[in-house]
C-alpha positions as CSV (number, residue, x, y, z in Angstrom):
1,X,-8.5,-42.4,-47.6
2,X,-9.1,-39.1,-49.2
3,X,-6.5,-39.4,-51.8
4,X,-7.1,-36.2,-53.5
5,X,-6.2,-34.0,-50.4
6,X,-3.1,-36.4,-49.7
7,X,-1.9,-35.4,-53.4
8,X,-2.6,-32.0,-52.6
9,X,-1.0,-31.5,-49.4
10,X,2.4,-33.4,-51.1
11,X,2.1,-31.2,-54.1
12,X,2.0,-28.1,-51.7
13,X,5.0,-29.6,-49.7
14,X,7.2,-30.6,-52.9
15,X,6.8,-26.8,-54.1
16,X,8.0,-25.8,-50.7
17,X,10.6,-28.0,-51.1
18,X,11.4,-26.9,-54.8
19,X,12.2,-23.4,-53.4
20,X,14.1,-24.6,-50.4
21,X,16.9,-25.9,-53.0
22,X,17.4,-22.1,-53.7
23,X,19.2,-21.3,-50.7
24,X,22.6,-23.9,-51.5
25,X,22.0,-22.6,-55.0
26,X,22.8,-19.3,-54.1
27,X,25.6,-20.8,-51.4
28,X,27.4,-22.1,-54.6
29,X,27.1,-19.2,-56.5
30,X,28.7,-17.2,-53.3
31,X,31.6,-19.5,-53.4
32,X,31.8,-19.4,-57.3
33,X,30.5,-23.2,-57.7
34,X,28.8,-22.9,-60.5
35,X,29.2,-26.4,-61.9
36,X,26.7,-27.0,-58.8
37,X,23.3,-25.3,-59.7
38,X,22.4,-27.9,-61.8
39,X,22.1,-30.5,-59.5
40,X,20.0,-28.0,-57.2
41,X,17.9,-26.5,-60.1
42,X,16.9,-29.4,-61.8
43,X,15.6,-31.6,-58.6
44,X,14.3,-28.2,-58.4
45,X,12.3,-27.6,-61.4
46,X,10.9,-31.2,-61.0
47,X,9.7,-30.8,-57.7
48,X,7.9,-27.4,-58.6
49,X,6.5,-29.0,-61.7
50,X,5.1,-32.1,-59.8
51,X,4.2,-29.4,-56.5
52,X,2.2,-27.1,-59.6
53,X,0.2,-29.9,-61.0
54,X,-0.5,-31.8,-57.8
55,X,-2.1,-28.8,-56.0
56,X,-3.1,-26.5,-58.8
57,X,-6.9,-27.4,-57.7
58,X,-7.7,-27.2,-54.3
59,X,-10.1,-31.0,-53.7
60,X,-13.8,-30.7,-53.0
61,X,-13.2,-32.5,-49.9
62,X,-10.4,-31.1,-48.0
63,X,-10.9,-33.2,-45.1
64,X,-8.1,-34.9,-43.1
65,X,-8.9,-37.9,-41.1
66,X,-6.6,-39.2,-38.6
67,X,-5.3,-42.1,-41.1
68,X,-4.8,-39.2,-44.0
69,X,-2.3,-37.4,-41.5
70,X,-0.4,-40.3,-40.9
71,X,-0.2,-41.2,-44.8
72,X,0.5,-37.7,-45.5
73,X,3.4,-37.4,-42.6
74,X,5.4,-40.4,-43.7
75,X,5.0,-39.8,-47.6
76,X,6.0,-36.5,-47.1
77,X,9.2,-37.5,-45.4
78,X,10.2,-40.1,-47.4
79,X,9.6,-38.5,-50.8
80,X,11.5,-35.1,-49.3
81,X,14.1,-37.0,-48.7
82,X,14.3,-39.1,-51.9
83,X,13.8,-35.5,-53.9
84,X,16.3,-34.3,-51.6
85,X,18.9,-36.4,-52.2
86,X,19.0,-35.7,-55.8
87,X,21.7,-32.9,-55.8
88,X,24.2,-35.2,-54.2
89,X,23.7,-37.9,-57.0
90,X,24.0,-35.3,-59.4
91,X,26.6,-33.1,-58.5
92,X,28.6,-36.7,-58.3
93,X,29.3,-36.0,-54.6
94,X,27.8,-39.0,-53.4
95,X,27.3,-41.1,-56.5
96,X,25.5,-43.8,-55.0
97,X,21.4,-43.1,-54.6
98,X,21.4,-45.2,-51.5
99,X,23.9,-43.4,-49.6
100,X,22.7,-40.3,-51.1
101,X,19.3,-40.8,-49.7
102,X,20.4,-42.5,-46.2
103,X,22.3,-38.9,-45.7
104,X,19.5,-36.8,-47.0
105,X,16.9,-38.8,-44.4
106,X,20.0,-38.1,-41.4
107,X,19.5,-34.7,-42.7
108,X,15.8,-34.3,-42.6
109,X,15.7,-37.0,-39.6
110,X,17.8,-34.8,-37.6
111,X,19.8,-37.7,-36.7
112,X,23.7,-36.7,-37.8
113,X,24.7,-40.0,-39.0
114,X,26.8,-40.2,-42.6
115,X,28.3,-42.4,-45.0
116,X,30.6,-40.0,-45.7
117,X,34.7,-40.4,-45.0
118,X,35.8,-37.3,-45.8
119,X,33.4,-34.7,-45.5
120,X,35.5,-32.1,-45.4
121,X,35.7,-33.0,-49.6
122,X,32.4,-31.8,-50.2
123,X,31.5,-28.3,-51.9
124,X,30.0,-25.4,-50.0
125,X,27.0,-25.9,-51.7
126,X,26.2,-29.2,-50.9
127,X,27.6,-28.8,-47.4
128,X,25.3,-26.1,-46.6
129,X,21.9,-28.3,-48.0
130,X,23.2,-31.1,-45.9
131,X,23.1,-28.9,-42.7
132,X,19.9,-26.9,-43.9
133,X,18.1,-30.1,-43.9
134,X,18.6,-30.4,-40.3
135,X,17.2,-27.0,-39.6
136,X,14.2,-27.8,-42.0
137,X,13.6,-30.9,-40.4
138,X,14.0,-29.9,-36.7
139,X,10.6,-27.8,-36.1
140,X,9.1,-30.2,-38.7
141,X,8.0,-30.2,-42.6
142,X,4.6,-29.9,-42.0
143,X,4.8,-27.3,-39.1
144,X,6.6,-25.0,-41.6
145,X,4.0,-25.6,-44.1
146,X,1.5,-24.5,-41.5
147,X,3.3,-21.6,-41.2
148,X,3.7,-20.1,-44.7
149,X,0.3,-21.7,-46.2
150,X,-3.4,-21.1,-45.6
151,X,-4.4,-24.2,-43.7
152,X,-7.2,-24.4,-41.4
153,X,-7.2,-25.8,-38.0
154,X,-9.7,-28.7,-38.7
155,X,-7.4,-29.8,-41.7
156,X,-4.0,-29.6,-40.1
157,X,-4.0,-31.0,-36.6
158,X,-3.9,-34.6,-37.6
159,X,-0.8,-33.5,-39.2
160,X,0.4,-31.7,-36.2
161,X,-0.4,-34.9,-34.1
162,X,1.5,-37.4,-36.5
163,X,4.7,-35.2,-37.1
164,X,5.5,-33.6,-33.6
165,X,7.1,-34.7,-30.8
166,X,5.8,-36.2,-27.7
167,X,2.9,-38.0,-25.9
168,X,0.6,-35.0,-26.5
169,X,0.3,-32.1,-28.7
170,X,-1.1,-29.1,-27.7
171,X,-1.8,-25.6,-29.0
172,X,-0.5,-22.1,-27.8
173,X,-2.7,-20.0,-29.9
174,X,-6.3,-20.5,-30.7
175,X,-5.2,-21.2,-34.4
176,X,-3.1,-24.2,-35.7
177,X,-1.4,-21.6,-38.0
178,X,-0.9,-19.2,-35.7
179,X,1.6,-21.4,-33.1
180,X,3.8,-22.5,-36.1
181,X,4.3,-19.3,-36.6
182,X,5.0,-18.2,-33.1
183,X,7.1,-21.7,-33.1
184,X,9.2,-20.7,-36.2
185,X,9.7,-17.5,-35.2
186,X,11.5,-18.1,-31.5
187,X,13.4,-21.3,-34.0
188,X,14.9,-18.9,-36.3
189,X,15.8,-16.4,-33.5
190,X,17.4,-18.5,-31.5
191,X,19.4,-19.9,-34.7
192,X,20.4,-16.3,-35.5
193,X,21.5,-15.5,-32.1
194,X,23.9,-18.6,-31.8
195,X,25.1,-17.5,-35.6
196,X,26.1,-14.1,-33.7
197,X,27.4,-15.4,-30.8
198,X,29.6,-18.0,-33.1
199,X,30.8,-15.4,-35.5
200,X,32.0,-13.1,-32.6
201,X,34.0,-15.9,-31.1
202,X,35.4,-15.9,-34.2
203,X,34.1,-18.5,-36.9
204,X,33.9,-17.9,-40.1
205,X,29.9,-16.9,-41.0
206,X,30.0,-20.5,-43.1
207,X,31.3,-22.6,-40.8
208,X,29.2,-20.6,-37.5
209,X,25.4,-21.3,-40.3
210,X,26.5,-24.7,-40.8
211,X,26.7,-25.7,-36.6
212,X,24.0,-23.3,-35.9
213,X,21.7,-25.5,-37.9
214,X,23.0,-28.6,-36.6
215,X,22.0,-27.3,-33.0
216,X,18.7,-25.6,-33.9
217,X,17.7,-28.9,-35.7
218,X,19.6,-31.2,-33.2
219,X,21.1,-32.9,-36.1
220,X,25.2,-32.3,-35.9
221,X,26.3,-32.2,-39.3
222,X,29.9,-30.2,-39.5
223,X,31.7,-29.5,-42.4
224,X,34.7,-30.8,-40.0
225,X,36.2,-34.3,-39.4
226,X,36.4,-33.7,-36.2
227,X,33.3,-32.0,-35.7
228,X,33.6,-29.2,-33.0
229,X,36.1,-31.3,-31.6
230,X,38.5,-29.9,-34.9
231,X,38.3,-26.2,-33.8
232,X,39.9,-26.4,-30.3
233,X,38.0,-23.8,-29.2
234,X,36.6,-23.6,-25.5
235,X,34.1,-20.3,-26.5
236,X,32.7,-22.2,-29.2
237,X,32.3,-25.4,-27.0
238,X,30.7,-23.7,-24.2
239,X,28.0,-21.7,-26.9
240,X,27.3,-24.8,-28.9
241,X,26.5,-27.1,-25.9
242,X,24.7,-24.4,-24.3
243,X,22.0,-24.0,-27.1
244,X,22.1,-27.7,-27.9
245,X,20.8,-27.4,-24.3
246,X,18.2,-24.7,-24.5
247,X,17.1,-26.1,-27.6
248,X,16.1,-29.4,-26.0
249,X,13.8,-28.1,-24.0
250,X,10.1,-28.0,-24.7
251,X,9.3,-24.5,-27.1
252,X,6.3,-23.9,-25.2
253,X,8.4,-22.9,-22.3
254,X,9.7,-20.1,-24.8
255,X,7.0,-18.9,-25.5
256,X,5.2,-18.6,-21.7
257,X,8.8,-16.5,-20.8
258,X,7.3,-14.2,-23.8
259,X,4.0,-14.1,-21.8
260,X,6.0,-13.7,-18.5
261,X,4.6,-16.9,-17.2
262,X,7.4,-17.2,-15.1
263,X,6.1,-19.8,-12.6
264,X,5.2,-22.5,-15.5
265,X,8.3,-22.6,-16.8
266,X,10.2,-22.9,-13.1
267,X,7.9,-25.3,-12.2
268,X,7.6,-27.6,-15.6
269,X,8.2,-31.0,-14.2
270,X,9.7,-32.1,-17.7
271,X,12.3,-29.8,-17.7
272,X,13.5,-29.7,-13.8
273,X,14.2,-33.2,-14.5
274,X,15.7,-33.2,-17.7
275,X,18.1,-30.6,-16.3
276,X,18.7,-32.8,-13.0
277,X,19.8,-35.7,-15.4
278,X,22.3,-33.0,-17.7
279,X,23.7,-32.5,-14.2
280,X,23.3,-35.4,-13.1
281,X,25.5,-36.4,-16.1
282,X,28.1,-34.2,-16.4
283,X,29.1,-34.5,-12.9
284,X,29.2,-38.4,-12.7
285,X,31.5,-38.6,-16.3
286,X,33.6,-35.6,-15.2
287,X,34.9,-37.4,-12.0
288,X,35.1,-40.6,-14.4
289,X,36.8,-39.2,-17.5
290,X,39.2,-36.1,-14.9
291,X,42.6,-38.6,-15.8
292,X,42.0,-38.6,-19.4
293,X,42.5,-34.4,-19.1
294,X,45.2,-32.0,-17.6
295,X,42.4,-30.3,-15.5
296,X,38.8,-30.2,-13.7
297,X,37.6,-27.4,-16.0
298,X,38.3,-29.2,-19.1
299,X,37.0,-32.2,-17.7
300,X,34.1,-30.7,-17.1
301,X,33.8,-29.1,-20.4
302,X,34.3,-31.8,-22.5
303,X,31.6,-34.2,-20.3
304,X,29.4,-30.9,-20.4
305,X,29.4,-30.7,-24.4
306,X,29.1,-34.6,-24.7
307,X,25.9,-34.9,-22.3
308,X,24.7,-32.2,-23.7
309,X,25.3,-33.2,-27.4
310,X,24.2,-37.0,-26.7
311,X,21.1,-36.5,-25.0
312,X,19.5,-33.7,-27.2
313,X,20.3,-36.2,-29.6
314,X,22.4,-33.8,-31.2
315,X,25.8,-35.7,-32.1
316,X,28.6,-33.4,-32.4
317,X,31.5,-34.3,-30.8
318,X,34.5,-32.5,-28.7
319,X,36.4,-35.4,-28.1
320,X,36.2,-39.5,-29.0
321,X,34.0,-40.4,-26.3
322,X,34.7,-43.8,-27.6
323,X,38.0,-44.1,-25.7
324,X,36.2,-43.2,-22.6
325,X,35.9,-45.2,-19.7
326,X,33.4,-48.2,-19.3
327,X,30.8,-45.5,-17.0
328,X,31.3,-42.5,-19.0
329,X,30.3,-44.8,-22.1
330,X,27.3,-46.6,-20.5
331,X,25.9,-43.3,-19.5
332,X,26.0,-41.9,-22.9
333,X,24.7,-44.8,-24.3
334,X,21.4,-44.2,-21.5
335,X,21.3,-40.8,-22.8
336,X,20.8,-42.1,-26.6
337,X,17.1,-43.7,-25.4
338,X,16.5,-40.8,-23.0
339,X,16.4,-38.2,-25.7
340,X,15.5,-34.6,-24.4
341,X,12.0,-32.6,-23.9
342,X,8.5,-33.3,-25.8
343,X,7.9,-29.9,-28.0
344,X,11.3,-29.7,-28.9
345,X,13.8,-30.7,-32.1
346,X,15.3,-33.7,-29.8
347,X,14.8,-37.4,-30.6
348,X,14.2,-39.9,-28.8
349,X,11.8,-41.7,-26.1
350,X,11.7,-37.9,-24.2
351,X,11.8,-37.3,-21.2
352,X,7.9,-36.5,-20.2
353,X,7.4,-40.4,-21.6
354,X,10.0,-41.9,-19.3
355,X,8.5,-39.6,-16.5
356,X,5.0,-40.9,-16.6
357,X,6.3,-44.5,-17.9
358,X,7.7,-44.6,-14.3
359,X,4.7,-42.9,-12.4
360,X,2.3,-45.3,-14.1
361,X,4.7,-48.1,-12.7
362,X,4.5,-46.8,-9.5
363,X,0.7,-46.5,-9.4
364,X,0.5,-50.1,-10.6
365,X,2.7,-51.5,-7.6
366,X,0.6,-49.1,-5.3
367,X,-2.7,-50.9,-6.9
368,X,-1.1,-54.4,-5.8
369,X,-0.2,-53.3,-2.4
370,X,-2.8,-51.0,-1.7
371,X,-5.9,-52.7,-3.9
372,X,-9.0,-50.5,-2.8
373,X,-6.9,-47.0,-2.9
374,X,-7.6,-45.2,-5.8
375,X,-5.2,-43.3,-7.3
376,X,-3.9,-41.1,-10.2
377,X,-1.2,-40.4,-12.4
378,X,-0.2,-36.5,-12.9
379,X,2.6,-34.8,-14.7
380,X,2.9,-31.4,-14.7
381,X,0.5,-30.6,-12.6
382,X,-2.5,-32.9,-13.9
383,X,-4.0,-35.7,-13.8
384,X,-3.4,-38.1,-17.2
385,X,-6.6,-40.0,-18.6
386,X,-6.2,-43.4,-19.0
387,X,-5.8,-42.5,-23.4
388,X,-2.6,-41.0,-22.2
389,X,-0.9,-43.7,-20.2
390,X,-2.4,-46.6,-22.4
391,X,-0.1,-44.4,-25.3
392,X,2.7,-44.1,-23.3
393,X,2.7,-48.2,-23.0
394,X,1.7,-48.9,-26.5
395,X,4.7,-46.9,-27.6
396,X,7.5,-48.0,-25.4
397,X,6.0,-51.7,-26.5
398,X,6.6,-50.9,-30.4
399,X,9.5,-48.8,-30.0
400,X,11.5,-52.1,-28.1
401,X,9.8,-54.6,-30.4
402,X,11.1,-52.3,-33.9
403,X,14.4,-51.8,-32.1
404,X,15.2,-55.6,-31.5
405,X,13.7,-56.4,-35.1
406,X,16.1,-53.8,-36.4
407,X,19.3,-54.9,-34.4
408,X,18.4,-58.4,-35.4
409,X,18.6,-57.7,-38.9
410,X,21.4,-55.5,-38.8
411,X,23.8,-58.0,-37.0
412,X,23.8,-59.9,-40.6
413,X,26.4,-57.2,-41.9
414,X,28.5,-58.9,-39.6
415,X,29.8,-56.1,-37.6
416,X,30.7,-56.6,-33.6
417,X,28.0,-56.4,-31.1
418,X,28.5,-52.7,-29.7
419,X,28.4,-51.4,-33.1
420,X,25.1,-53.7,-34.3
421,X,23.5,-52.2,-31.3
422,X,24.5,-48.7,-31.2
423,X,24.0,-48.4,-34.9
424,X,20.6,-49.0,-34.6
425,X,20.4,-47.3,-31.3
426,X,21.7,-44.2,-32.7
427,X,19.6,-44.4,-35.5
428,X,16.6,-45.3,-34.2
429,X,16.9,-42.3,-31.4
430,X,18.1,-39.9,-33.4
431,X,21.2,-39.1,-32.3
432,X,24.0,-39.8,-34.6
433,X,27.3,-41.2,-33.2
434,X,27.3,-44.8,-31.9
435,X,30.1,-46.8,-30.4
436,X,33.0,-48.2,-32.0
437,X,32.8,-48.6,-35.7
438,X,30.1,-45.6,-35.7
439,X,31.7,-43.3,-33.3
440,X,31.9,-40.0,-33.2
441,X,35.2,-40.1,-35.6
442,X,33.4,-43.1,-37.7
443,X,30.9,-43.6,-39.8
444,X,28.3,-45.9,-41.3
445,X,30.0,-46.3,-44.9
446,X,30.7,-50.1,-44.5
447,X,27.2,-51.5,-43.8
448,X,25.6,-52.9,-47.1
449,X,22.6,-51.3,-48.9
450,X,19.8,-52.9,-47.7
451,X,21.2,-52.5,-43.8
452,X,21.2,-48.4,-44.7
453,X,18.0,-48.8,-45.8
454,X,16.7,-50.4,-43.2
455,X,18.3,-47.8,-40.6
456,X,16.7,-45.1,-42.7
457,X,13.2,-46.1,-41.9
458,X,14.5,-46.2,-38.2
459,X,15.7,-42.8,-38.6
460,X,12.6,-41.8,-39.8
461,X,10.5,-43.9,-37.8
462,X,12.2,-42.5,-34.8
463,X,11.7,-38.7,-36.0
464,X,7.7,-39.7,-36.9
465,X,7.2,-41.2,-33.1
466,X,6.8,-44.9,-35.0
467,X,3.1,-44.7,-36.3
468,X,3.5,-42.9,-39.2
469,X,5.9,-45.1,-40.8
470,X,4.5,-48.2,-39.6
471,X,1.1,-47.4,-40.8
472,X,2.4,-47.3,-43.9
473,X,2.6,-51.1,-44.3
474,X,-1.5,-51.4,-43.2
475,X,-3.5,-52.4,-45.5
476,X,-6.4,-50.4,-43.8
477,X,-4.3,-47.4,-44.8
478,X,-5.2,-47.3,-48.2
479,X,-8.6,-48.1,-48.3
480,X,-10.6,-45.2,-50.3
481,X,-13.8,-45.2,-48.1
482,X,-14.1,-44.5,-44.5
483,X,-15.2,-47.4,-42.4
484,X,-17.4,-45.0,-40.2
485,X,-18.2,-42.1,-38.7
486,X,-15.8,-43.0,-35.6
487,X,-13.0,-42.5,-37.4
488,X,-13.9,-39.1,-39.3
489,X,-14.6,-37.7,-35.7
490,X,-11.1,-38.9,-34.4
């Protein structure tokens, strides 16, 4: 492992970081919470010092093999959010380190789960860097980096590979740098259009940042109780679940509607059918949930926001979906694995996984009926290598083996089955909100210590796509020299 670039990249990343604590910084000082800028500014001051002294001196050798980008990837997300949770410990707002970090990694995670009971408690400040996180950690740490630093191509697409979303990772510029930008940019105008279209509907500009970060980032933080459920307001539910929507789809398709590419984006296979299941959805718990409601439209609404929310992995809530019938229930808990499109800020398995998962099943039961035809898997249009499909297995394998590991352990806190396996479901996935103890009205403030740290390496290990974190715990990891020439050309 080339350990001097690792420090180097990390150093460049805390130092990012160290200025990213500025924004709630100046939040507090809007809303006169001045007894809160120290627990920004001194996190801060050590991040920037640490940042300075790490990547002062740019390394000889600058190059990133495939096992420095997984190193790099998880150590940046784990040490973000143990920096990161910092100001909560601080400020005394979450006294405890362990819940401080297990929200921070929710944060950066994008997944929308808390310890907290009354969040509504919590200081501006520290309100806003708990939603920021999500918006941070919805494009990606790295990708950002790749945005505002020099970084060439060779160096940073290992990175690209280990942090983003989805079976593949592709490029829509020539230059590494140049798509993070063109990704950031559609991000953060998107976000500012939903803070527009929230604010004229009549949320305050606080309250319309705060859920416009939790949908750009898919997280779901609200600085309410009730989430959106707490604002009654059927504008604000129809905006919110519409750009949860649009924001699960894959940001490639964004960018081809820039180009005018009209026909990939109407004929992207990944998002006709993640659309068909929204639909799909909505109308199956609509007809389920209609005698819970005075009428069809709010019906429809409410099962609209809630598939929407769920399978974005998104987790705000309009109503307590946990009083819902036994269908409406077991299709949201479907959702939770389903996640939305690769290339977005969703979690979990995605959609284009699940798509060729299935194709490759068919092809296999073709091969046994039919054992001299030859045939071949496409998505999208073309054909997938057998690299492609062999990842798609080896993922769904690890992901099921880590998820019954994790429920396992988890049932020793003693909590009933539903919430043991939704915890770790919604954890795992992304989402947020589970079922019964964790449901959208609960939280995760009874489990013990070591069970919130073990769901915050789910969390992360569901944002990272698995290998990152689990690579971690190689011992081939760490070794210093390169075992061959293979492996620097990976």
């Amino acid at each position: 492992m080339n350990y001097k670039m690792v420090a180097f990249v990390l150093g460049r990343i805390f130092c990012i970081e160290a200025v990213l604590m500025l924004f709630p910084m100046l939040c507090a000082a809007c809303y006169g919470e001045w007894y809160l800028l120290p627990a920004f500014l001194l996190p801060a001051v050590l991040l920037a010092v640490l940042g300075l002294a790490a990547s002062l001196r740019t390394p000889k050798n600058t190059t990133i093999f495939a096992r420095d980008g997984l190193a790099i990837v998880a150590l940046v997300w784990v040490l973000m959010s143990a920096f990161g949770a910092l100001p909560f410990v601080i400020s005394g707002e979450i006294p405890s380190f362990i819940d401080a970090f297990f929200e921070t990694v929710s944060g950066f995670t994008t997944t929308g789960s808390t310890i907290l009971t009354d969040v509504e408690a919590l200081s501006h400040g520290t309100l806003f860097w708990r939603s920021f996180a999500h918006w941070v950690g919805g494009m990606g740490v790295l990708v950002l980096a790749m945005a505002v630093l020099p970084m060439t191509d060779g160096r940073a697409m290992h990175l690209m590979r280990a942090e983003v979303p989805g079976p593949t990772v592709g490029k829509i510029s020539s230059k590494l740098s140049d798509s993070a930008k063109i990704l950031y940019a559609i991000y953060f105008a998107m976000t500012l259009a939903e803070v527009i279209l929230l604010c004229a509907g009549g949320m305050p500009l606080f309250d319309s940042l705060i859920h416009a970060f939790g949908t750009a980032g898919t997280g779901g933080f609200s600085n309410k109780g009730l989430s959106v459920g707490a604002y009654n307001n059927p504008y604000f539910e129809i905006v919110i679940g519409v750009f949860m929507l649009l924001f699960g789809i894959n940001f490639n398709l964004y960018y081809f509607l820039l180009l005018r590419r009209f026909r990939d984006v109407l004929c992207s296979e990944e998002m006709l059918t993640y659309l068909g299941i929204v639909a799909f959805s909505t109308v199956t718990i609509t007809l389920n949930i209609l005698h819970l409601y005075d009428g069809v439209g709010t019906a429809l609404r409410t099962a609209f926001f809630q598939v929407s929310s769920i399978i974005t992995t998104t987790g705000y809530a309009s109503a307590d979906f946990n009083l819902w019938p036994t269908y409406a229930r077991t299709v949201i808990c479907i959702l939770m694995f389903i996640g939305a499109c690769a290339g977005s800020t969703a979690g979990g398995l995605k959609i284009s996984r699940i798509v060729i998962f299935f194709k490759a099943a068919k092809q296999d039961l073709n091969k046994m009926l039919h054992t001299h035809a030859v045939t071949t898997v496409r998505f999208e249009g073309k054909p997938l290598d057998e690299k492609v499909l062999r990842g798609v297995h080896n993922y769904f394998n690890i992901y099921m083996l880590l998820l019954a590991v994790s429920i396992l352990l988890i049932s020793l806190d003693g909590f009933d089955l539903v919430t043991t396996f939704t915890s770790v479901v919604t954890c795992i996935n992304n989402v947020g909100p589970g079922l019964e103890v964790v449901g959208p009205m609960g939280n995760f403030a009874g489990f013990s210590a070591p069970a919130k740290l073990l769901l915050s390496f789910d969390m992360l290990a569901g944002r990272l796509e698995l290998y990152p974190m689990l690579a971690l715990f190689s011992p081939r990891l760490w070794q210093k020299r390169i075992s061959s020439f293979k492996e620097a050309r990976a």
